[in-house]
C-alpha positions, 0 to 999 in steps of 0.5 A: 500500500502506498498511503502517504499519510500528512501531518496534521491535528493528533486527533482524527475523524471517522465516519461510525455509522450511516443512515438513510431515508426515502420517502414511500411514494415512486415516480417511474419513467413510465408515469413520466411518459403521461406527463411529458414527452419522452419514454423510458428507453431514452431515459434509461440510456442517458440517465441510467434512472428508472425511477425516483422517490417523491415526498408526500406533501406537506413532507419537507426535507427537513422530515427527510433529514430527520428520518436519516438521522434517526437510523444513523443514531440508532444503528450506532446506539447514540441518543440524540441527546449527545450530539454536538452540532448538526450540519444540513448539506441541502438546496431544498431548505424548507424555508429560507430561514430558520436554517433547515438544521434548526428544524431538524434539531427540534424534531430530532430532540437534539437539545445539547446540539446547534448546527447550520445549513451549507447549500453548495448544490450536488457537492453539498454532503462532501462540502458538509463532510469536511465541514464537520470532520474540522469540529472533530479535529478540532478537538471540540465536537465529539459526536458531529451530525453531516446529512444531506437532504433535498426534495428536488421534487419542489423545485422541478418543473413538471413540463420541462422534460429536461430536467424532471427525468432527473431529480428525486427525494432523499436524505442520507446521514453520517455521524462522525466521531474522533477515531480510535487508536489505530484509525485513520478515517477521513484522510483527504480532500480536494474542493474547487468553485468555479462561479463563472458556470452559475448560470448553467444551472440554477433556479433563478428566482425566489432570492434577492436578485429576484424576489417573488413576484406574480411576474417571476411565478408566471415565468416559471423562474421558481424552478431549476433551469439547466444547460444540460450540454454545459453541465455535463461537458464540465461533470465528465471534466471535473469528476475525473479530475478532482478524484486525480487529484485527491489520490495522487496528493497521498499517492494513491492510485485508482487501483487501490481504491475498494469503493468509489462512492459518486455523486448519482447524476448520471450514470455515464458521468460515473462510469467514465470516471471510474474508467479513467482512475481504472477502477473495477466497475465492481468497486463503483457504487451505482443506485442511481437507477432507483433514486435518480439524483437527489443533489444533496442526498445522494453519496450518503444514500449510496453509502447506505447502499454499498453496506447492505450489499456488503460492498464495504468493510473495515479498512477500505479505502474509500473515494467520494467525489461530486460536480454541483451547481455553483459550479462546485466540485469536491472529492474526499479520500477515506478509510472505512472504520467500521 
């Protein structure tokens, strides 16, 4: 192995359990044959989604999160009592304020917890990830709370065929903890912004640039709007190589990788990056044929995944990576302790 460890803080942070949520209800390709014009073969060839779960209304992502959160801490046996602070990685916020983590903390029962929401679009669990590994390293947090949660289903337009093939609701949850002696856990990571692509995917009103107005609803501007050719011509690019980069700053090659755990946009985009890092497609972590992409939710649920099919043990070293609106761009290097 050639792991090339850096110097840094004497403590270190693992991710020791995982939790998942979908909501119930199932939007397939064959249902959104009846709602727009396209079919399930092309959907499937472009996309690699069959279907997507949707939230009941009146279920905001802040009811996804919670529900995440509930299997992480009960998979570890950890009372929510005992967490130290609640990150929520989301661009689905049930409000503009308070911050979808303070919602989650009351339903949580979280009463020792505080937390905040970091929006940075699909990047926003790898973002949080890092965010959170900081508080453990830091030697001030023990018990770190990192979810990501959206239900794109309430920014999406259901005329727009482009883009509503894509998206579905979901949250995933990660608590991390300092390591143990012998542990290595989080190891590394590579995060870039690239704001000139900003208008290449967005949802243009609703902010101050554009506040709500009758004129902003009628011009359907309070849903995502895509450049789809841009998009992806800079996923493809950027996937690949934040993930070079975070393997060789610690001298890691693609063949050493047990897990490469992706953002689920769209299964091409994964497969060629997984071909580039010549990574076994046995080792590539791939539900987005039952999810679709759910931005902020989808490296956790796919972690949810990889552990009911037995796909990650104790040791691993383990490869994230992600492209989202902004533009962002993160990957993150780690070894699976549990």
């Amino acid at each position: 192995m050639s792991l090339e460890l850096k110097s840094r803080s004497a403590v270190r942070a693992k991710i020791s359990s995982v939790g998942t949520y979908v909501p119930e209800r199932i939007l397939t390709n064959a249902d959104l044959e009846k709602m727009v014009e396209t079919n399930d073969q092309w959907i499937l060839e472009r996309t690699g989604i069959r279907e997507r779960h949707m939230a009941a209304k009146g279920q905001a992502t802040s009811d996804l999160a919670v529900e995440a959160a509930k299997d992480c801490l009960a998979k570890r046996g950890i009372d929510p009592s005992e967490v130290d602070c609640i990150i929520v990685g989301t661009v689905t916020p049930d409000m503009l304020f308070p911050a979808t983590a303070c919602l989650v903390q009351a339903k949580l029962g979280a009463t020792k917890a505080w937390g905040f929401d970091l929006s940075a679009a699909c990047s926003a669990f790898t973002y949080s990830l890092q965010v959170g590994a900081k508080f453990i390293e830091s030697g001030t947090h023990k018990k770190v709370l990192v979810i990501g949660a959206d239900t794109m289903s309430s920014i999406v337009d259901y005329t727009d065929r482009s883009t509503c093939i894509l998206f579905g609701d979901g949250a995933g949850c990660v608590l991390l903890e300092p390591c143990e002696e012998g542990e290595v856990g989080l190891i590394d990571f590579h995060h870039e912004v690239d704001g000139t692509g900003g208008t290449a995917l967005q949802m243009p009103a609703g902010g101050s640039l554009k506040p709500s107005s009758h004129e902003t609803v009628d011009a359907r501007e309070h849903f995502i709007r895509q450049d789809g050719q841009t998009v992806y011509k800079f996923a493809v690019r950027k996937m690949m190589e934040a993930s070079e980069t975070v393997l060789a700053q610690n001298g890691v090659a693609g063949t050493e990788i047990a897990a490469f755990i992706p953002h689920q946009a769209n299964k091409r985009i994964i497969l060629a990056t997984a071909e580039r890092l010549g990574m076994p497609l046995e080792r590539v972590v791939i539900n987005i044929d039952r999810y679709g992409n759910t931005t902020g939710g989808t490296i956790p649920l796919a972690m949810g995944t990889a552990l009911e099919e037995g796909r990650l043990k104790k040791g691993d070293l383990v490869l994230l990576a992600s492209v989202g609106a902004g533009f962002t761009v993160g990957a993150t290097l780690l070894r699976w302790e549990f």
